[in-house]
C-alpha positions in Angstrom: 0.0 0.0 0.0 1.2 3.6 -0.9 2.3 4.2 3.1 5.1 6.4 2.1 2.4 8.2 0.0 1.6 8.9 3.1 3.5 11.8 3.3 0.9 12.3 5.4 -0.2 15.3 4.1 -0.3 18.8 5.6 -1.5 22.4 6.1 -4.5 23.5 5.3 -7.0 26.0 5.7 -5.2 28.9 4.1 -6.1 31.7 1.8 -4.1 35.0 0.8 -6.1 38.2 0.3 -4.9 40.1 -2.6 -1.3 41.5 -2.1 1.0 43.0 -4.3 3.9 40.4 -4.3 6.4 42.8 -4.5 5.2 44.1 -0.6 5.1 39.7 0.1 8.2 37.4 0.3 7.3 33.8 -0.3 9.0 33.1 3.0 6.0 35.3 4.3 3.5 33.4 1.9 4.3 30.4 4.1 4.3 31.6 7.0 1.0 32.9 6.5 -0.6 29.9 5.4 0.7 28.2 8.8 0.2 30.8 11.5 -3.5 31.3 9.9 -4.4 27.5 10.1 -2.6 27.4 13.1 -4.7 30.1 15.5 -8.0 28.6 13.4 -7.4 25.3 15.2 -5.9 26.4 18.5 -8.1 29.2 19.1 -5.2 31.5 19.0 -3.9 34.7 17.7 -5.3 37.5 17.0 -9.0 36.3 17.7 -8.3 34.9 20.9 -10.7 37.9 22.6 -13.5 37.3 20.3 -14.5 34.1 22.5 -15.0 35.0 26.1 -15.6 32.1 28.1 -15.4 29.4 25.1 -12.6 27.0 25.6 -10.7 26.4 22.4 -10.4 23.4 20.2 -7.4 22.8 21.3 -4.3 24.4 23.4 -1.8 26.0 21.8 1.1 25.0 23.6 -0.2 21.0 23.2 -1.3 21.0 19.3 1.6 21.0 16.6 1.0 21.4 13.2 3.1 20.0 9.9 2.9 21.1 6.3 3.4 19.3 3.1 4.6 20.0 -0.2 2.9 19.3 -2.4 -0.3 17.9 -0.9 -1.6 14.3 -0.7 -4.2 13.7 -3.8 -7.1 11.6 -2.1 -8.1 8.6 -4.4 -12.1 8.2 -2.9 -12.7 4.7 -4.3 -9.4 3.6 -2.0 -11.5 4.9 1.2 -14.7 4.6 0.2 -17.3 2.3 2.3 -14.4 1.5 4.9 -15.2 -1.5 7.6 -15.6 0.2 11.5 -18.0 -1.4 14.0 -20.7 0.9 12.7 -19.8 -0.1 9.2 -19.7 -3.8 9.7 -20.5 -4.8 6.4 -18.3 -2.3 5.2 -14.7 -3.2 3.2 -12.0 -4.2 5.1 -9.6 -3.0 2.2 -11.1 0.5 2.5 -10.2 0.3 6.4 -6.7 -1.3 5.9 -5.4 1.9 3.1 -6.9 4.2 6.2 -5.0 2.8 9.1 -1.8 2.4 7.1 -2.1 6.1 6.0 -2.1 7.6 9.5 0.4 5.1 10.9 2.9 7.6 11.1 4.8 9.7 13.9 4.7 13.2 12.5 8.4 14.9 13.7 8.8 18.4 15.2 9.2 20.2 11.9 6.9 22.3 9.9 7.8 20.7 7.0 6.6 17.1 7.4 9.0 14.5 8.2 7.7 11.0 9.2 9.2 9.2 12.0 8.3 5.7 11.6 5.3 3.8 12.5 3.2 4.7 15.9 1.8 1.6 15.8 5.1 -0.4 15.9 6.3 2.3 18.4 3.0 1.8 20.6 3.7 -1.9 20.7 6.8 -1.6 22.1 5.9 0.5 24.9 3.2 -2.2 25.9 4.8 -5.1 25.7 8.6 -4.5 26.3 7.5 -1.9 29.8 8.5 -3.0 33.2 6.7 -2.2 36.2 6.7 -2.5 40.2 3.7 -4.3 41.6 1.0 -1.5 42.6 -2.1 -2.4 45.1 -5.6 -0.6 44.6 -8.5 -0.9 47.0 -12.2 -2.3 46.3 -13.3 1.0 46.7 -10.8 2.4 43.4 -11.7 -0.6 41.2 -15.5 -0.1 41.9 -14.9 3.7 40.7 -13.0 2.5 37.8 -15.8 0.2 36.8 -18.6 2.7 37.2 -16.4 5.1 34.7 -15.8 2.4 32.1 -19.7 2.0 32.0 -19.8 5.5 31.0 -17.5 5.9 28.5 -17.1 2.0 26.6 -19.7 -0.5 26.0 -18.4 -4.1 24.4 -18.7 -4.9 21.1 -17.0 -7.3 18.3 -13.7 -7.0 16.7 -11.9 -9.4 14.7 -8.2 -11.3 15.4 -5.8 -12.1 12.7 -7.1 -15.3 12.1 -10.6 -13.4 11.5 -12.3 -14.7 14.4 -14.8 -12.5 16.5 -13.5 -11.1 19.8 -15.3 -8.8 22.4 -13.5 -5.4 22.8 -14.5 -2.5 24.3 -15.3 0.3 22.2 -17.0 4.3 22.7 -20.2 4.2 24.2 -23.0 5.6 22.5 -22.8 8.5 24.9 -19.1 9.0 24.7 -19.1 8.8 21.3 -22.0 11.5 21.3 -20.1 13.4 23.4 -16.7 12.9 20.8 -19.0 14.0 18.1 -20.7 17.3 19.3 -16.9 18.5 20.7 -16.0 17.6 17.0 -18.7 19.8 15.6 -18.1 22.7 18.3 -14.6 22.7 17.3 -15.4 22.8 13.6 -17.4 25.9 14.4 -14.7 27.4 16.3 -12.1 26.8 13.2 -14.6 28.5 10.4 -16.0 31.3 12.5 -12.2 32.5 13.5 -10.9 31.9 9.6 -13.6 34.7 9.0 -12.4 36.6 11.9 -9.1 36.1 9.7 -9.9 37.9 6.8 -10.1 41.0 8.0 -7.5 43.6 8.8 -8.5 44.9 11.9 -5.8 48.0 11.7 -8.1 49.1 9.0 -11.2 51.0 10.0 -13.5 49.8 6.9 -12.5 46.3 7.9 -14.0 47.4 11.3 -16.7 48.7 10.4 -17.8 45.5 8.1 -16.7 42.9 11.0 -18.6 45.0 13.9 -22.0 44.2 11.6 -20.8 40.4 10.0 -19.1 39.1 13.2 -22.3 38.1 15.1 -23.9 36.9 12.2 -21.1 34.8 12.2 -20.6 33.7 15.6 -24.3 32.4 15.7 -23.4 28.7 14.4 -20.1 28.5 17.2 -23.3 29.4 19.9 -25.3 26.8 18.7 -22.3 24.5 18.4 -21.5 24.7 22.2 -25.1 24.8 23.4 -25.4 20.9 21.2 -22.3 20.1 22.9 -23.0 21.3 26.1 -26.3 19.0 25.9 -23.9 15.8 25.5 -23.1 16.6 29.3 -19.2 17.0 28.7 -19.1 17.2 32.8 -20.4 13.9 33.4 -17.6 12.5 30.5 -15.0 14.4 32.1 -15.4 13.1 35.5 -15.6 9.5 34.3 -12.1 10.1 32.3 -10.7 11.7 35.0 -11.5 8.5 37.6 -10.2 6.1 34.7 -7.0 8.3 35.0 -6.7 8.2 38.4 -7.1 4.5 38.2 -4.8 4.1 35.7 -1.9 6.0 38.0 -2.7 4.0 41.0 -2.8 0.6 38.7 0.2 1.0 36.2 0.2 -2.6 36.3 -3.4 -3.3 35.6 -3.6 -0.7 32.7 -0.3 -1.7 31.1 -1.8 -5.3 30.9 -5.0 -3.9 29.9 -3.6 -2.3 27.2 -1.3 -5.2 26.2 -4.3 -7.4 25.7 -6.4 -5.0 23.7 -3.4 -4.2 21.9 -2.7 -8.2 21.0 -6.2 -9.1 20.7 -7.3 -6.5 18.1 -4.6 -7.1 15.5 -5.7 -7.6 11.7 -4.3 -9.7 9.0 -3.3 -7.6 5.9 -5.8 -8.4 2.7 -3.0 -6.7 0.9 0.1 -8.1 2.4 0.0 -11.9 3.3 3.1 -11.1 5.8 1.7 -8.0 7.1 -0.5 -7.1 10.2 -2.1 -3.6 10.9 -4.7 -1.9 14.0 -8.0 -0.7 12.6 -8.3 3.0 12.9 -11.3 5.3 11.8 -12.1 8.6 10.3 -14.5 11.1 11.4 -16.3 12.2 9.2 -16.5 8.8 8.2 -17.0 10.4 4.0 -14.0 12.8 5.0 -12.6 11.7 1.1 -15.7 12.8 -0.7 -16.0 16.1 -2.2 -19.8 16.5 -1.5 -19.4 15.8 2.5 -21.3 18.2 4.5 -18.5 19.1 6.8 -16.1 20.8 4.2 -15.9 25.3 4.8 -15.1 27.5 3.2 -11.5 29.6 4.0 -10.4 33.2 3.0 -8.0 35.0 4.4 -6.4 38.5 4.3 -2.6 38.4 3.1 -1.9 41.8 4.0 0.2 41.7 7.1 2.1 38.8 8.6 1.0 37.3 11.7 3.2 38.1 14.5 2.5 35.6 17.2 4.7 33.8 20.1 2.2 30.7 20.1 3.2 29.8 16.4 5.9 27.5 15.9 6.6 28.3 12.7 10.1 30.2 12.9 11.5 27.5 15.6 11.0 24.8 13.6 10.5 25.6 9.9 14.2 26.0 9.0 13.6 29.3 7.4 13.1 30.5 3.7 10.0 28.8 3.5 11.0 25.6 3.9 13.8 25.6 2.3 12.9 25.9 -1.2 10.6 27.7 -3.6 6.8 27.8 -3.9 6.8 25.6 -7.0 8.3 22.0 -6.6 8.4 20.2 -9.8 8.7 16.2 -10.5 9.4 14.0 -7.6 6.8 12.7 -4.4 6.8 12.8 -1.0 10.9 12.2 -0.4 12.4 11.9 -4.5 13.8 13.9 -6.6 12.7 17.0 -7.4 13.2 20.7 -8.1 12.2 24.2 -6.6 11.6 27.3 -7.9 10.4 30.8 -6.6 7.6 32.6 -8.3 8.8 34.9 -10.5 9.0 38.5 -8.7 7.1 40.2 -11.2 3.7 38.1 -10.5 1.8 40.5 -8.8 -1.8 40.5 -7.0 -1.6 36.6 -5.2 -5.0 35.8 -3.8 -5.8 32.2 -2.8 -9.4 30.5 -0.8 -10.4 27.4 -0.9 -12.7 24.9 0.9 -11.2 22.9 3.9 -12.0 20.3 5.9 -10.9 18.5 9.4 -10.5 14.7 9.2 -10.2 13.5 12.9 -8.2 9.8 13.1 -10.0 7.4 15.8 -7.3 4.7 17.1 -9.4 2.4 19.4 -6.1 0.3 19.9 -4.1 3.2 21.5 -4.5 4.5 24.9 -2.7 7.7 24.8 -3.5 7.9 28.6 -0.3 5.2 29.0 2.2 8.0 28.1 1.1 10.3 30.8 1.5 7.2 33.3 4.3 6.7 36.2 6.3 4.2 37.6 7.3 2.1 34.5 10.0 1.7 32.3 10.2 0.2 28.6 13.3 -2.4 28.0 16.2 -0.6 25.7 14.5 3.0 25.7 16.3 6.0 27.9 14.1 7.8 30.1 12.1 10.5 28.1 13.1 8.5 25.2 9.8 9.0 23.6 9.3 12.0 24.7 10.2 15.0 27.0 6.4 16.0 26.5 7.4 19.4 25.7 7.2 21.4 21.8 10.5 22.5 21.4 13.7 21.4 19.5 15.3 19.5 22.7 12.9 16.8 22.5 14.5 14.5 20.1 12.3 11.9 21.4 11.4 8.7 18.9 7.7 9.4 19.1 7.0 13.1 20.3 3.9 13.4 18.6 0.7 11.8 17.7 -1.3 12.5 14.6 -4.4 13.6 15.8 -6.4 14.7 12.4 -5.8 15.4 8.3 -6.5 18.4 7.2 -8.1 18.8 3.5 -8.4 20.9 1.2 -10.9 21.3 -2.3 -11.5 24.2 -4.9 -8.4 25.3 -4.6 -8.0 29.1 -6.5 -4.6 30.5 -7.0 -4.9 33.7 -8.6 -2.4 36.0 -9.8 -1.0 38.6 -12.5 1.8 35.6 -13.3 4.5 36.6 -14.9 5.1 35.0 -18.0 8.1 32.2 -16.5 5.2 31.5 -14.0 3.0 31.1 -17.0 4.9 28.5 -18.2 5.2 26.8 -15.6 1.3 26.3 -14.8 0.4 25.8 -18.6 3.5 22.7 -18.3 1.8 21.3 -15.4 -1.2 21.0 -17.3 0.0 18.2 -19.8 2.6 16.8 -17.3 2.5 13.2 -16.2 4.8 14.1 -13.0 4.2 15.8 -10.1 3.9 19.4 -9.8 2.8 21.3 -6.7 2.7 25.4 -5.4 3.2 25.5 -1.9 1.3 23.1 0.4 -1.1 22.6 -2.6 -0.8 19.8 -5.5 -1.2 20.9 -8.6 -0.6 18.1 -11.2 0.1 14.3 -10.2 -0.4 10.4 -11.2 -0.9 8.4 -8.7 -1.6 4.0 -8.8 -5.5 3.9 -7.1 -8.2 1.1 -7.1 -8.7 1.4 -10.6 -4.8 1.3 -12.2 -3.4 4.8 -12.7 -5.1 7.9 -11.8 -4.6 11.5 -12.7 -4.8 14.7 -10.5 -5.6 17.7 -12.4 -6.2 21.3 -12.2 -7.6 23.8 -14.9 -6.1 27.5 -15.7 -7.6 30.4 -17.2 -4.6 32.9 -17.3 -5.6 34.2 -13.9 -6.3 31.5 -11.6 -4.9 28.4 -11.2 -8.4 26.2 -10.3 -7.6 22.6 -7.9 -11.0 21.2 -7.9 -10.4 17.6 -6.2 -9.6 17.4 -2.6 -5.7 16.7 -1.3 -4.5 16.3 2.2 -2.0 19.0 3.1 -1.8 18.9 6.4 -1.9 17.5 10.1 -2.3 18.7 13.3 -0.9 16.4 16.0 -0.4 16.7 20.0 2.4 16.6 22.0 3.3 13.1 23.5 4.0 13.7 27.6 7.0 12.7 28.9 7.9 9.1 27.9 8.7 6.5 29.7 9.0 8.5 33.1 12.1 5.9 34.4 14.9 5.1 32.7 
């Protein structure tokens, strides 16, 4: 399967206003694009005022976000129908291509480098760890209990030799709960990239936010009112005794997670020698253009973002990457070549439609990182992680990919200048790869059906991407891993 296609794809939701690109270097372009998804999904920034009282959709100093280029073209008839237990009928094949393309460990770069496999590293920490006998009371296990009835129910998996096993899985209430956070989040994300695309040093932009901003804040209301109604107290407190029972028990929850971990392996319809854990996408149509969860993103491109929360100049490596805003031939790790855009294209403006992907790994208790008293055979203390997001953890797994990030109707629009020209009318009739920052433009890719083509259309002006790519992902910070050497 195309794992390394994986590139697992990165940035998403950006969008210049018009700018004159002689007032915009491309290392600002970039920039821009990442500090603007950035504060969309932290709740971050500029806007961070605009929501008294609303906790964002995620923290800013836990949530790192990497950026590909070019993006990940998304075949839908390799995702489509995927098996999950409210699929069961559904095709395992579908589910396999899924879980191998988010078995990665994103590293602490902007640019998106993968680390290995999380699921090879995940194994490792539950069955190679070493722990000290630990005692609980009746009292702590009767709690624990009454919190697992909250938040699992059982249901049936399958084991590599495709025979039916009871696991535990969401309950309908927790995954009601996971849903509505999902959707408040969403919310969040779209009404902030509004907030976004106005220049709030410029009194017209004022003066037309001051009369659109509560129109638009309406749907992020309604958003946490739903999720509010899912009773996010009562899930809370039941994953906060499972916690507690997890740091009195390391024993008990290491062995816990050992047996889930061993139990819910699947053999590889692709791969004969190959095993994989099933993992699951909300939305569970996140491939498809017509999915109802895709927004619409447009953002001004008049000033850079000056922020401290964005980790884009400690870890991008500068100069936008690196290279130029056009990479020509070559995927994910090959050959290929950069180039700037000419400096007399003029005018950049760029929107599009994104969309979050959020990856479900029943197989993985991230709550075993955060645990103490253990120790993994042949891995230094902290050697996953020093739980912190900042170049001295050089950790083998200090991240965990916690959703894709899509995009669709991609519009690059410009006065190009005539070398810029040629390059986009080339990419038109090219069989290789061709891509404009975080976006691809042109590529052939193997898919279900033999050899596919990802194309985009140009009128002189604007560059049109109509089919959705994955170009980026936004991961959290793995806690400090394993706590004893």
């Amino acid at each position: 399967m195309r794992r390394v296609l994986l590139a697992l794809c990165l940035v998403a939701l950006l969008s210049l206003g018009a700018c004159d690109q002689s007032d915009v270097t491309q290392e600002g372009v970039m920039k821009k694009i990442y500090d603007t998804l950035f504060y969309a999904y932290t709740g971050s920034g500029g806007a961070g005022a605009v929501l008294p009282g609303l906790p964002p959709g995620r923290g800013a100093d836990q949530t790192f976000l990497s950026i590909a280029t070019p993006g990940l073209p998304v075949d839908a008839a390799t995702y489509a129908n995927s098996w999950s237990p409210s699929n069961p009928t559904g095709s395992t094949e579908a589910a396999e291509a899924f879980s191998m393309l988010v078995d990665v460990i994103p590293s602490l770069s902007v640019p998106y480098i993968s680390m290995g496999s999380l699921e090879e590293r995940y194994g490792y920490l539950v069955t190679g760890q070493e722990v000290s006998s630990t005692n609980i009371t009746d009292a702590q296990k009767a709690q624990f209990d009454k919190a697992m009835s909250v938040l699992t129910k059982n249901g049936t998996d399958y084991d590599i030799n495709g025979k039916p096993v009871t696991v535990q899985m969401d309950s309908d209430f927790y995954g009601n709960y996971k849903r509505k956070r999902q959707s408040y989040s969403d919310a969040i994300s779209a009404y902030l990239m509004a907030y976004f695309q106005y220049n709030m040093s410029d009194p017209k932009d004022q003066r037309e936010w001051s009369l659109i901003g509560p129109l638009k804040y309406t749907p992020v209301k309604d958003a946490y009112n739903d999720y509010q109604r899912a009773q996010p107290g009562v899930i809370e407190e039941a994953l906060a005794t499972v916690s507690q029972f997890q740091s009195s028990s390391v024993t008990q929850a290491l062995s816990r997670a050992k047996g889930d971990f061993e139990s819910t392996k699947r053999a590889s319809v692709l791969d004969p020698a190959r095993t994989y854990h099933v993992s699951y996408a909300t939305p569970a149509n996140w491939f498809s253009k017509s999915s109802g969860s895709w927004a619409s993103a447009s953002v001004s491109f008049k000033e850079e973002t000056q922020d401290s929360k964005s980790h884009y100049s400690s870890f991008s490596g500068g100069g936008g990457f690196g290279y130029g805003l056009w990479r020509l031939g070559g995927n994910f790790g090959s050959t290929h070549t950069d180039n700037q855009t000419h400096a007399s294209t003029e005018n950049l403006s760029v929107s599009f439609d994104f969309l979050r992907c959020e990856v479900q790994r029943p197989w993985l208790k991230e709550s075993l990182f955060s645990l103490l008293g253990y120790r993994v055979a042949g891995i230094p203390q902290h050697g996953f992680s020093t739980g912190d997001i900042a170049p001295t953890n050089k950790g083998t797994a200090p991240l965990i990919a916690k959703s894709l990030v899509l995009v669709q109707n991609v519009k690059i629009s410009a006065d190009w200048s005539q070398t810029d020209t040629s390059t986009i009318t080339n990419s038109m009739t090219s069989s290789g790869s061709v891509g404009w920052g975080p976006f691809s433009v042109s590529a052939s890719y193997s898919s279900g059906s033999g050899e596919s083509h990802f194309k985009s259309t140009f009128d002189g002006r604007t560059l049109t991407i109509p089919d959705p790519q994955i170009v980026g992902v936004i991961s959290s910070v793995v806690p400090p891993s394993p706590p004893e050497p």
